[in-house]
MARLUMBA-339776 format. One record per atom (N, C-alpha, C, CB): residue number from 1; residue in one letter; atom name; x, y, z. Coordinates in Angstrom, 3 decimals. Atoms other than C-alpha are relative to their C-alpha. Glycine has a CB too. Example, Ala and Ser with C-alpha at 12.3 -4.5 7.8 and 13.67 -1.06 7.14 Angstrom:
2
n | res | atom | X | Y | Z
1 | A | N | 0.890 | -1.190 | 0.000
1 | A | CA | 12.300 | -4.500 | 7.800
1 | A | C | 0.900 | 1.200 | 0.000
1 | A | CB | -0.992 | 0.027 | 1.246
2 | S | N | -0.820 | -1.190 | -0.060
2 | S | CA | 13.670 | -1.060 | 7.140
2 | S | C | -0.770 | 1.090 | 0.730
2 | S | CB | 0.414 | 0.462 | -1.415
REM end
This chain:
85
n | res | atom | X | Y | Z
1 | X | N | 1.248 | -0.390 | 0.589
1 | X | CA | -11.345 | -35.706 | 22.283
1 | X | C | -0.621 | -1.238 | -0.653
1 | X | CB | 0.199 | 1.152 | -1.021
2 | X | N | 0.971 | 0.962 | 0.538
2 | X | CA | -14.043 | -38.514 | 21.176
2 | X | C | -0.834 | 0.721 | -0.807
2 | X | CB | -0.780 | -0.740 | 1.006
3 | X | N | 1.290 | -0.028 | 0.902
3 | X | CA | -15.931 | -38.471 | 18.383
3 | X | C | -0.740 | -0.732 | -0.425
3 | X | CB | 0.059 | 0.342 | -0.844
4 | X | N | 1.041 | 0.678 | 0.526
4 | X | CA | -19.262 | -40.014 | 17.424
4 | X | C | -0.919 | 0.122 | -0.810
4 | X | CB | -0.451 | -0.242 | 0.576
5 | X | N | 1.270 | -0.422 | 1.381
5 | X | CA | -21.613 | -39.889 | 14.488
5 | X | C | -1.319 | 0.476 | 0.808
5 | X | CB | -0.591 | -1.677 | -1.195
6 | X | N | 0.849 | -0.269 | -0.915
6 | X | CA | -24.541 | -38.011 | 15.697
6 | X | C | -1.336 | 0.294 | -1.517
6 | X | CB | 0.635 | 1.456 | 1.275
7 | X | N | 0.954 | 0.044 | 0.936
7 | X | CA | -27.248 | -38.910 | 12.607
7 | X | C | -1.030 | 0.801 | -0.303
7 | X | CB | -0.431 | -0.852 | 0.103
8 | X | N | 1.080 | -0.586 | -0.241
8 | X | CA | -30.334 | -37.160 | 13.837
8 | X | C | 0.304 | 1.646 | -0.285
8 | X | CB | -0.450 | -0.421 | 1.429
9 | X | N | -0.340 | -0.948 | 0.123
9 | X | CA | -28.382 | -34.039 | 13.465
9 | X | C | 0.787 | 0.517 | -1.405
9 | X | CB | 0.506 | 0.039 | 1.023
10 | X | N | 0.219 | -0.200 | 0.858
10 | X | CA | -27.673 | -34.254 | 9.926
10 | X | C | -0.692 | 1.030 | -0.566
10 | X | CB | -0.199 | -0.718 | -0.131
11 | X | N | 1.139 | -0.741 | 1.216
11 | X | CA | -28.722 | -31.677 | 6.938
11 | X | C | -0.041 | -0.609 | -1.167
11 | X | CB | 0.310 | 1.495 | -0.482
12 | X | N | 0.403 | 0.925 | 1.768
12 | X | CA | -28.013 | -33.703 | 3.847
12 | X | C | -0.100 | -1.581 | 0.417
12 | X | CB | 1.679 | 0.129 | -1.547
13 | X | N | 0.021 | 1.390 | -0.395
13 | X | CA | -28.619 | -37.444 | 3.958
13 | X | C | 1.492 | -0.805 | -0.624
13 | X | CB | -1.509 | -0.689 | -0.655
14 | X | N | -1.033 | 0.461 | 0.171
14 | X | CA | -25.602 | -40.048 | 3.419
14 | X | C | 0.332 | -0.325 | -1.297
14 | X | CB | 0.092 | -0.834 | 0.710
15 | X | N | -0.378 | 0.483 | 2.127
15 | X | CA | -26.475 | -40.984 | -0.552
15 | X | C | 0.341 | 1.758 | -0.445
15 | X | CB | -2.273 | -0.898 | -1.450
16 | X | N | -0.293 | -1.042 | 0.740
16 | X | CA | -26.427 | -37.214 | -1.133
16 | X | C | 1.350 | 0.239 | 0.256
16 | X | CB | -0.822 | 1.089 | 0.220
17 | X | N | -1.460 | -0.326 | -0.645
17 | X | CA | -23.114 | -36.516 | 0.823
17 | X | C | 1.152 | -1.130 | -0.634
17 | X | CB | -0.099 | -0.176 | 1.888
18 | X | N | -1.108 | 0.744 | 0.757
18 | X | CA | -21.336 | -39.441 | -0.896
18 | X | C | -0.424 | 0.494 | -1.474
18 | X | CB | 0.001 | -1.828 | 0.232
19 | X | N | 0.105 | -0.407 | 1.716
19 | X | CA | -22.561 | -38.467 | -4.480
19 | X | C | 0.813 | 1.337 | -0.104
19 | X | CB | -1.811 | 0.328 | -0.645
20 | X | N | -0.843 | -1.210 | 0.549
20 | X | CA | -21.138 | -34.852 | -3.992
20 | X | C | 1.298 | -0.602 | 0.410
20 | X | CB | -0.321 | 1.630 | 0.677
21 | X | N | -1.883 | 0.478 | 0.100
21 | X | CA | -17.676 | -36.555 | -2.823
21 | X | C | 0.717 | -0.291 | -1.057
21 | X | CB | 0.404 | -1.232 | 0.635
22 | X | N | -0.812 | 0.731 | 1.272
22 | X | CA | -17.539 | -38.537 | -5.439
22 | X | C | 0.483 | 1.068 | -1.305
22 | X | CB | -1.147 | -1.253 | -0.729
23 | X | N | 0.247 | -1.118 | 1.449
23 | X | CA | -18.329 | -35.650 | -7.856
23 | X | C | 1.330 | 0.746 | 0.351
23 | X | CB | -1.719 | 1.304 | -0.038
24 | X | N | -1.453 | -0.624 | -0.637
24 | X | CA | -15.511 | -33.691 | -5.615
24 | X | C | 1.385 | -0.427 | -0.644
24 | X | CB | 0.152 | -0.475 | 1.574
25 | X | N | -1.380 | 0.557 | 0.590
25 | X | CA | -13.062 | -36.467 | -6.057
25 | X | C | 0.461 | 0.091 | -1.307
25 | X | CB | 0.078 | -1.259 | 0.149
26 | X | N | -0.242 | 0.187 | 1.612
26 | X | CA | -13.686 | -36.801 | -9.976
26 | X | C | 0.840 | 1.476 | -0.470
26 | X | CB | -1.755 | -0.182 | -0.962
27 | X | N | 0.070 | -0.968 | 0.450
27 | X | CA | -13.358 | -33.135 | -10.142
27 | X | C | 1.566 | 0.672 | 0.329
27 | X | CB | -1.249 | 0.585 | 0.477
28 | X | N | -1.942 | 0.209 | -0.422
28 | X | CA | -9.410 | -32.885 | -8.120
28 | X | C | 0.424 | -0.878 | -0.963
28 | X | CB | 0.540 | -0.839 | 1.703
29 | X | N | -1.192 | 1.448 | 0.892
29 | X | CA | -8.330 | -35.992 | -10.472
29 | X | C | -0.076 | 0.779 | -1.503
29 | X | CB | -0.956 | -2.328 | -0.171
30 | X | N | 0.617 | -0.288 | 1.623
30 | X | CA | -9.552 | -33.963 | -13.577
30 | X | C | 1.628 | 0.544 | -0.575
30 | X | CB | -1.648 | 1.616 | -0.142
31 | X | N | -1.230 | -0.583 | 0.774
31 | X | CA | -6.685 | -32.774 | -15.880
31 | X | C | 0.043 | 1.968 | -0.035
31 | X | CB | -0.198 | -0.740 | -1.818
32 | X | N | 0.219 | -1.616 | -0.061
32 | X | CA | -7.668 | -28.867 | -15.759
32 | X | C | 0.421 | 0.232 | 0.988
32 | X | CB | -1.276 | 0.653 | -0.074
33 | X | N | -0.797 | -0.489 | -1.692
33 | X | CA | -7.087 | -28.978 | -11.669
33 | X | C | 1.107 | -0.315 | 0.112
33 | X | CB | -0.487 | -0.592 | 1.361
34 | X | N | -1.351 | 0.415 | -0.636
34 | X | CA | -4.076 | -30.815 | -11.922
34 | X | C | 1.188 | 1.524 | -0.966
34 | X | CB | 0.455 | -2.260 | -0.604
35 | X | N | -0.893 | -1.032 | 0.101
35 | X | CA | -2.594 | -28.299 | -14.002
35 | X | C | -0.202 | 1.482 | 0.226
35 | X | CB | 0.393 | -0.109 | -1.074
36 | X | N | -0.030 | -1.236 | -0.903
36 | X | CA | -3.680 | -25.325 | -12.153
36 | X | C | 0.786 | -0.010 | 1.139
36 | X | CB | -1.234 | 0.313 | 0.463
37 | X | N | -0.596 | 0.729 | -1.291
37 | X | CA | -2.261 | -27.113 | -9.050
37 | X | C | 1.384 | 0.049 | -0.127
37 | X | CB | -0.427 | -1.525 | 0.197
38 | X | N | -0.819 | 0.187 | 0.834
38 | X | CA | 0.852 | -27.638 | -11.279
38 | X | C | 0.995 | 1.838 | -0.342
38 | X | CB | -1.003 | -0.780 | -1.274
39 | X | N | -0.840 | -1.155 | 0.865
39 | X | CA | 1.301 | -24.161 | -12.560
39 | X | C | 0.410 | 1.299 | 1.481
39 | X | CB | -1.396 | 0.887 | -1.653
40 | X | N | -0.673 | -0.503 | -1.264
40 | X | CA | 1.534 | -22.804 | -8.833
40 | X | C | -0.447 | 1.745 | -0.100
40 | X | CB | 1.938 | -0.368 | -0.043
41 | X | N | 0.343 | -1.272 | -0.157
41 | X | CA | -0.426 | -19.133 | -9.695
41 | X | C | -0.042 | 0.727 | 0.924
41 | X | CB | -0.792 | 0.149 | -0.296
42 | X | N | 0.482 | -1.103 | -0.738
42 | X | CA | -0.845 | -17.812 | -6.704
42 | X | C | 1.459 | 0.416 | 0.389
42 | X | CB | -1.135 | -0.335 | 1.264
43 | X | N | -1.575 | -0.757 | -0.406
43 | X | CA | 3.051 | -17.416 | -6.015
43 | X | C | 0.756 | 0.929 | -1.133
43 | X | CB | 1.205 | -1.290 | 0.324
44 | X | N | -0.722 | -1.637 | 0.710
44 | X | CA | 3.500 | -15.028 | -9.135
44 | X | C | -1.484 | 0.742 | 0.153
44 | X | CB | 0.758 | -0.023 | -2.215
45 | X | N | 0.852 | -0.877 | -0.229
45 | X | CA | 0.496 | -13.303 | -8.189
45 | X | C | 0.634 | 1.510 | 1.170
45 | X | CB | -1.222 | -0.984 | 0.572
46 | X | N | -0.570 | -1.428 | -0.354
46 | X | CA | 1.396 | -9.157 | -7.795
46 | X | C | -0.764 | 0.515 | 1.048
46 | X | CB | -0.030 | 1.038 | -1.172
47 | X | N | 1.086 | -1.061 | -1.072
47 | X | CA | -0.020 | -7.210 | -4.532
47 | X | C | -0.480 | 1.031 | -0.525
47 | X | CB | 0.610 | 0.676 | 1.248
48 | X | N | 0.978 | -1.575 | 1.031
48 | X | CA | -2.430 | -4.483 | -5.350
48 | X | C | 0.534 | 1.162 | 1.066
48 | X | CB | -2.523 | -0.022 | -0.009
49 | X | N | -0.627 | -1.430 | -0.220
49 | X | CA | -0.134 | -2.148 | -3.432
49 | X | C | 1.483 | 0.174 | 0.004
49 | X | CB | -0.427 | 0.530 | 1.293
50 | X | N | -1.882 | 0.489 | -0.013
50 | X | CA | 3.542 | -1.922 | -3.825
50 | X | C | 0.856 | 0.071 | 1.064
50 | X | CB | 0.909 | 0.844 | -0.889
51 | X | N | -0.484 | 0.219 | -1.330
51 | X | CA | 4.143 | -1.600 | -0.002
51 | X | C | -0.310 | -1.064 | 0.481
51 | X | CB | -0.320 | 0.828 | 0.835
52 | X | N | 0.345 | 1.108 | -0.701
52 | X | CA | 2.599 | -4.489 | 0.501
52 | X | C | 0.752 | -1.304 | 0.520
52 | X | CB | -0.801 | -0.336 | -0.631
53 | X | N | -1.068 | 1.291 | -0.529
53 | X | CA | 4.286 | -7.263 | 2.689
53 | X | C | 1.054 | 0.462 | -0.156
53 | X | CB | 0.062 | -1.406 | -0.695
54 | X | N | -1.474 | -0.608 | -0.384
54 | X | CA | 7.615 | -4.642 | 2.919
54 | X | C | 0.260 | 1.157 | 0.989
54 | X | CB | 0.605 | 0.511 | -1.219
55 | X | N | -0.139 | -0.959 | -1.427
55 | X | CA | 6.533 | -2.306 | 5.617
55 | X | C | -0.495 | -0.764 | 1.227
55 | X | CB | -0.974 | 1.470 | -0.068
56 | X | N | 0.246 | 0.623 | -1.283
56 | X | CA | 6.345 | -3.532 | 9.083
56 | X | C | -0.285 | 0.682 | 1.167
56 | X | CB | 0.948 | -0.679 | 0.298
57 | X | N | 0.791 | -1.080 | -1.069
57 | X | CA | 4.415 | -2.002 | 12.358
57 | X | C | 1.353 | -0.204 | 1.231
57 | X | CB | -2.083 | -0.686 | 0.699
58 | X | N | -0.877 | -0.442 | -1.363
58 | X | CA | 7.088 | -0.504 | 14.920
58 | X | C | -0.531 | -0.984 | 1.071
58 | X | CB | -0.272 | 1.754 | 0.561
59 | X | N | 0.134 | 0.540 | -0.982
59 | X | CA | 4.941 | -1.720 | 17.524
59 | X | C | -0.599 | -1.490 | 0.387
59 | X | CB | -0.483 | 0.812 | 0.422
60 | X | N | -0.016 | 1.565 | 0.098
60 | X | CA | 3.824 | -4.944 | 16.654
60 | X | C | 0.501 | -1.324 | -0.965
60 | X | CB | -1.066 | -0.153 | 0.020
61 | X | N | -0.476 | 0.999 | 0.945
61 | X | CA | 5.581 | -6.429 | 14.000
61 | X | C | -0.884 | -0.438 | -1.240
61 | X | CB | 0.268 | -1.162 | 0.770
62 | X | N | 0.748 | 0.417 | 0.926
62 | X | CA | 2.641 | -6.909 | 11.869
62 | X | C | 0.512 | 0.230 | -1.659
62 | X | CB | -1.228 | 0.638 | 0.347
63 | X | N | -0.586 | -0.126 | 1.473
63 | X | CA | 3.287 | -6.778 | 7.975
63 | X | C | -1.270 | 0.975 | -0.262
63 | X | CB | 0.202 | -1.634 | -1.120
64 | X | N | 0.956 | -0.999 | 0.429
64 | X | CA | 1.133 | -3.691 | 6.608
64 | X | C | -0.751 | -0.397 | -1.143
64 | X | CB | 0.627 | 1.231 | -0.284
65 | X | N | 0.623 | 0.092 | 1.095
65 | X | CA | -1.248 | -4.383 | 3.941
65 | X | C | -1.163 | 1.355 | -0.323
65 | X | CB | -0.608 | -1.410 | 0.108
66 | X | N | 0.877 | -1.480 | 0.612
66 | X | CA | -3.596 | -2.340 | 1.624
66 | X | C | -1.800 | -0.537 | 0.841
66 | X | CB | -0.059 | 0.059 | -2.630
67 | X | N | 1.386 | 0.200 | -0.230
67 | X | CA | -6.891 | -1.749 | 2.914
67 | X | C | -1.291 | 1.065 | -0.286
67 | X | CB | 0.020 | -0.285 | 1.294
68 | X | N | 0.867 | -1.225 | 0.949
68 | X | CA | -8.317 | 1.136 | 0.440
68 | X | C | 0.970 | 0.160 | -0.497
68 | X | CB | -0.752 | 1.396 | 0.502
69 | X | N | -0.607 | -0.268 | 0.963
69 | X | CA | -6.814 | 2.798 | -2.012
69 | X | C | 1.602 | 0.837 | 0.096
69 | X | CB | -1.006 | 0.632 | -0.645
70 | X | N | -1.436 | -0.655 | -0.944
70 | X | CA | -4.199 | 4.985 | 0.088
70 | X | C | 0.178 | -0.245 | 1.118
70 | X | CB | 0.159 | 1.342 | 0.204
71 | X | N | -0.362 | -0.164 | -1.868
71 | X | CA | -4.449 | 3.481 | 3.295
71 | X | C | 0.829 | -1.803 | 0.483
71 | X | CB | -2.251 | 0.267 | 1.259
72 | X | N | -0.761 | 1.702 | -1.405
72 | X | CA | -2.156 | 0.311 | 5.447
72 | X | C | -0.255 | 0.003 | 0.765
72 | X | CB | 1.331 | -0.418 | 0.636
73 | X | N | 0.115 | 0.344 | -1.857
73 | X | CA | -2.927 | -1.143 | 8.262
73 | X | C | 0.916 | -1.698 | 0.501
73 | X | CB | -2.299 | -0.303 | 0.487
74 | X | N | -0.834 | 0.888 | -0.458
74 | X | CA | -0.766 | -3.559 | 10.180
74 | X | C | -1.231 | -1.560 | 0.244
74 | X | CB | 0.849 | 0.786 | 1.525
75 | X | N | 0.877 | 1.089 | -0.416
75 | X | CA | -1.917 | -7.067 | 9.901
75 | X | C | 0.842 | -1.238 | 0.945
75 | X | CB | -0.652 | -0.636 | -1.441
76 | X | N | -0.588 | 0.497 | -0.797
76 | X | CA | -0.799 | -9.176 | 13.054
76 | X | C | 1.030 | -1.458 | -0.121
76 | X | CB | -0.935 | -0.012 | 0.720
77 | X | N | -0.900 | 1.710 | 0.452
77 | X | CA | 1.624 | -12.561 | 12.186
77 | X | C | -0.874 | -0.942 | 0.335
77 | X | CB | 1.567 | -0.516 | 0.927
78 | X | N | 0.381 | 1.268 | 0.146
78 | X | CA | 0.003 | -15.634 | 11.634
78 | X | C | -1.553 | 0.133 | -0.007
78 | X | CB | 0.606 | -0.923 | 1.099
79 | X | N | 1.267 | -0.280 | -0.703
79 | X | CA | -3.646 | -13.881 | 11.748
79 | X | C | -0.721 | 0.561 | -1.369
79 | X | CB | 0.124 | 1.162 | 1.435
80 | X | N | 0.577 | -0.933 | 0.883
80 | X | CA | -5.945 | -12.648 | 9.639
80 | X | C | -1.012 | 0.935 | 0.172
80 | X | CB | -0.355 | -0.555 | -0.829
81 | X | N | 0.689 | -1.156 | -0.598
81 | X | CA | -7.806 | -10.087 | 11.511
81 | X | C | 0.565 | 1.080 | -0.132
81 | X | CB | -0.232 | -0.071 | 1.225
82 | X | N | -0.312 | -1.500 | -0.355
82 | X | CA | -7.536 | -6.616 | 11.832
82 | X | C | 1.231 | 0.472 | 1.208
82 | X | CB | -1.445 | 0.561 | 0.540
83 | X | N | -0.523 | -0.251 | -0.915
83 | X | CA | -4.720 | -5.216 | 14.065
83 | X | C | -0.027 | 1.579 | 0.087
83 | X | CB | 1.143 | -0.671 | -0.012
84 | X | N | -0.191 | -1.137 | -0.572
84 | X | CA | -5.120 | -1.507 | 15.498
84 | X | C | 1.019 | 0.404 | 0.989
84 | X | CB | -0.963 | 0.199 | 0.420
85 | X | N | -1.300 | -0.463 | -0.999
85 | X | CA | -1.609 | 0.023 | 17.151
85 | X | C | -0.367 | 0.821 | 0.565
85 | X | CB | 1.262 | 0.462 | -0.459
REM end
């Protein structure tokens, strides 16, 4: 695969697109992200159903998740779409 800068097809220009980087970069190096980054939240974060990620679809293996208030549906491995059995 080749790739080439294709200018004319631009939406922001190159001073704007480096100013938000920079602002980007400053904003990852900051001390607040590093210790969010640090404190690793999303791996004690609780499922909002208590079957969730422990029932598994007979026919496809999918892991069931919530998708209303009483209902699972099988979601396919490695996917994040919808799976219907």
């Amino acid at each position: 695969m080749t790739e080439r800068p294709v200018p004319e097809l631009r939406i922001v220009d190159q001073e704007l697109w480096e100013a938000v980087q920079a602002r980007l970069d400053g904003i990852r190096q900051s001390g607040t992200v590093a210790k969010i980054v640090e404190s690793e939240f999303w791996k004690r974060r609780r499922p909002l159903h208590v079957l969730t990620g422990k029932v598994l679809c007979g026919s496809c293996g999918g892991v069931f998740t919530n998708v209303g208030r009483d209902y699972l549906e099988p979601i396919p491995v490695g996917s994040m779409q919808r799976l219907i059995c």
